[in-house]
Structures are given as structure tokens and as C-alpha cells.
C-alpha angles and dihedrals in degrees: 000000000000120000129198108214108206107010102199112146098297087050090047096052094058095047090060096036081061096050102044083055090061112275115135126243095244093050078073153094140183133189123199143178098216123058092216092045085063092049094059090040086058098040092051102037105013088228118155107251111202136158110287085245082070099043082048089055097049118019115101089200125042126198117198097209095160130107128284085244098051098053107089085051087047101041082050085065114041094040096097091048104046110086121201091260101062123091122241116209108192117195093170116122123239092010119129118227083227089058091057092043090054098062099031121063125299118275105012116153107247125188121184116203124191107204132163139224097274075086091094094063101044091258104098131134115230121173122184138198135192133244127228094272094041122102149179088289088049098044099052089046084066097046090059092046090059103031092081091060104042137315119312128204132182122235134170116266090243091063091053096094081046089046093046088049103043084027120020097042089035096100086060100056084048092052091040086053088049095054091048100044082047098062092050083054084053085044092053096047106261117136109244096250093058089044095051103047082038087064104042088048097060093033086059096037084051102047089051088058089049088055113042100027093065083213115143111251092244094064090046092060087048093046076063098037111081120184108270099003137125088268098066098039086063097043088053084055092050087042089051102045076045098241092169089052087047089060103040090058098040089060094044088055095045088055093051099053083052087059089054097052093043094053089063079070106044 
């Protein structure tokens, strides 16, 4: 039995990413704040919604979807139903897998995953460390828990503030680049709508070569950049208003500020 613990729409993503991999709905649990949130959950999954006292007492897999906020009240909680087999999933941002172990019983196996919002269309990036209790076994269930939803990578508890600010912020940089590179669509006289779909297209196009052609990104810009041409003439302007450095130290602050909010739940 696997049960999601807070199935907002994280949460919820992951439910139906399982099912549509093949679990079955009653192979499944689901805890919720709201009582009509649960209704819709069941009518659309059919997926048993309980307290999360009950998903703590039978499910052999539990997944902390909740709010960072929200940990310390539901550990609280959950603490005199989860016994040391069980494995702990924890999707929260900024909480160490230390600060659940230690108010949940010694020696439980605790993995903390750091995914994004490509999550909702089966393209996310998870990646997932173990606790101090986790090991190969524990790791690989949770693999196989995230692979239907996107690709999934391990990384060493020490990298997840770099991970949530290259990762799990990452959809945001790419929608912030979009809206820029959309207006100068607008500047130059093309309608919204043909700018837009301009712009995905290439930015899809682009990221599948990426991908599947192993090149490193450099030598795809200069495959575009031809001596004298319109590409290089723009890259000269990104290089002069310092748009790398821009990033660099946009990603850097965004980790930081992960290392702030973590350190409220050390």
C-alpha cells in the first residue's frame, strides 16, 4: 500500500502518474485537509481517502506531500503509527531528511526528493537522497515511484538546496525567458499568439536536440551562429547587459535562500 500524505497538487500528480503506470487504485491512499478535496480525489481516481492516522498504519510507503510549513504538526501526528519498516518519501521542500528521523521512529528509512512542476505532464526532474537509515532497496523503491512521472537522478543530501535552485526552480527561469523573448516578438510586429507558439516550438525543438544528440550546448549555439549573422549580433548584446552573470548569480541566490529556509528545520 502506498499512501500520499497531503495530496495537493503535487500529491496529486504523483497519485495519477502511478496509476496511469499501472498501480491499481486500490493499491492506493490518499490523505487530505479538506473534506471536498477528498470527494473529487475519489471520484476521479477511486482512490480510498482516510485520516492520515490510518495511511500512517497501513501503508507500507508513505509519501510527505505537505507543505514545508506544515511538517513538524504532521509529523506530530503520524509519529505513534509509523513503525521503523516502513519508508518515508518525503516531497517537501527545504526538510532534512535528519529533521523527519528524528520524530518518527529510530531507525526508519527516509528519502527526500526534490522534484518540479513538469510533474504534471510526465516530464519532471526528481532527484532523491537517503537518509541516514535509507539504502540501495529504499532507494530503488523510490525510483520506481518517480520514474513514471519524469526522470529521476541521486544525489547526495548535501547537493538538494543546489538541485531546488538549478531544478526545482528551473520551470520558472524557462517561463520567465518565454515572457521576455515574447515581448520582443510583440516589439518586432508579430501578433502574441505567433510569437508565442514561435518560441515554444524552437524551445522544444531545441531541448530534444539537447537531449538525443549527447553535443555539448556550446557547439549547438555555434552550429546557429554563423560569422557575421543576426545570431551573433544578439549574443554579443546578452553577453554585454551580462545575462550569464545574471544567471549565475540568480541561482546562487535562490540556493541560498534554500539554505535559509532549511536551517528553520535543522
Amino acid at each position: 500500500m502506498i499512501a500520499i500524505v497531503g495530496a495537493g497538487k503535487m500529491g496529486e500528480a504523483l497519485l495519477s502518474g502511478l496509476l496511469r503506470a499501472g498501480r491499481e487504485a486500490a493499491q492506493m491512499q490518499a490523505t487530505v485537509r479538506r473534506s471536498e478535496r477528498g470527494a473529487l480525489l475519489r471520484e476521479r481516481y477511486g482512490v480510498e481517502v482516510v485520516p492520515n492516522a490510518e495511511a500512517a498504519k497501513n501503508a507500507d510507503t508513505l509519501i510527505l506531500a505537505v507543505k514545508p510549513q506544515d511538517m513538524p504538526v504532521l509529523l506530530d501526528e503520524l509519529a505513534p503509527y509509523v513503525p521503523a519498516d516502513r519508508l518515508v518519501v518525503s516531497v517537501a521542500a527545504g526538510i532534512p531528511t535528519s529533521f523527519i528521523e528524528g520524530r518518527l521512529a529510530d531507525g526508519l528509512p527516509v528519502v527526500r526528493v526534490m522534484s518540479n512542476t513538469p510533474v504534471l505532464v510526465d516530464q519532471a526532474m526528481s532527484v532523491i537522497s537517503a537518509g541516514a537509515h535509507a539504502g540501495e532497496e529504499h532507494l530503488r523503491r523510490t525510483e520506481e515511484l518517480l520514474r513514471p512521472v519524469g526522470k529521476v537522478l541521486r544525489i547526495p543530501e548535501s547537493q538538494q538546496d543546489a538541485a531546488t535552485a538549478l531544478s526545482g526552480s528551473g520551470p520558472a527561469y524557462f517561463y520567465y525567458l518565454v515572457e521576455a523573448m515574447t515581448d520582443a516578438g510583440i516589439l518586432l510586429g508579430l501578433p502574441r499568439s505567433v510569437a508565442h507558439d514561435m518560441i515554444v516550438q524552437a524551445i522544444v525543438g531545441s531541448a530534444a536536440m539537447l537531449r538525443d544528440s549527447g553535443d555539448h550546448p556550446v557547439s549547438l549555439r555555434e552550429a546557429v551562429t554563423s560569422p557575421g549573422g543576426t545570431t551573433i549580433a544578439a549574443i554579443r548584446e546578452l553577453e554585454r547587459h551580462g545575462v550569464r552573470s545574471a544567471f549565475l548569480e540568480a541561482i546562487e541566490a535562490a540556493r541560498d535562500r534554500g539554505r535559509e529556509l532549511a536551517s528553520g528545520h535543522d
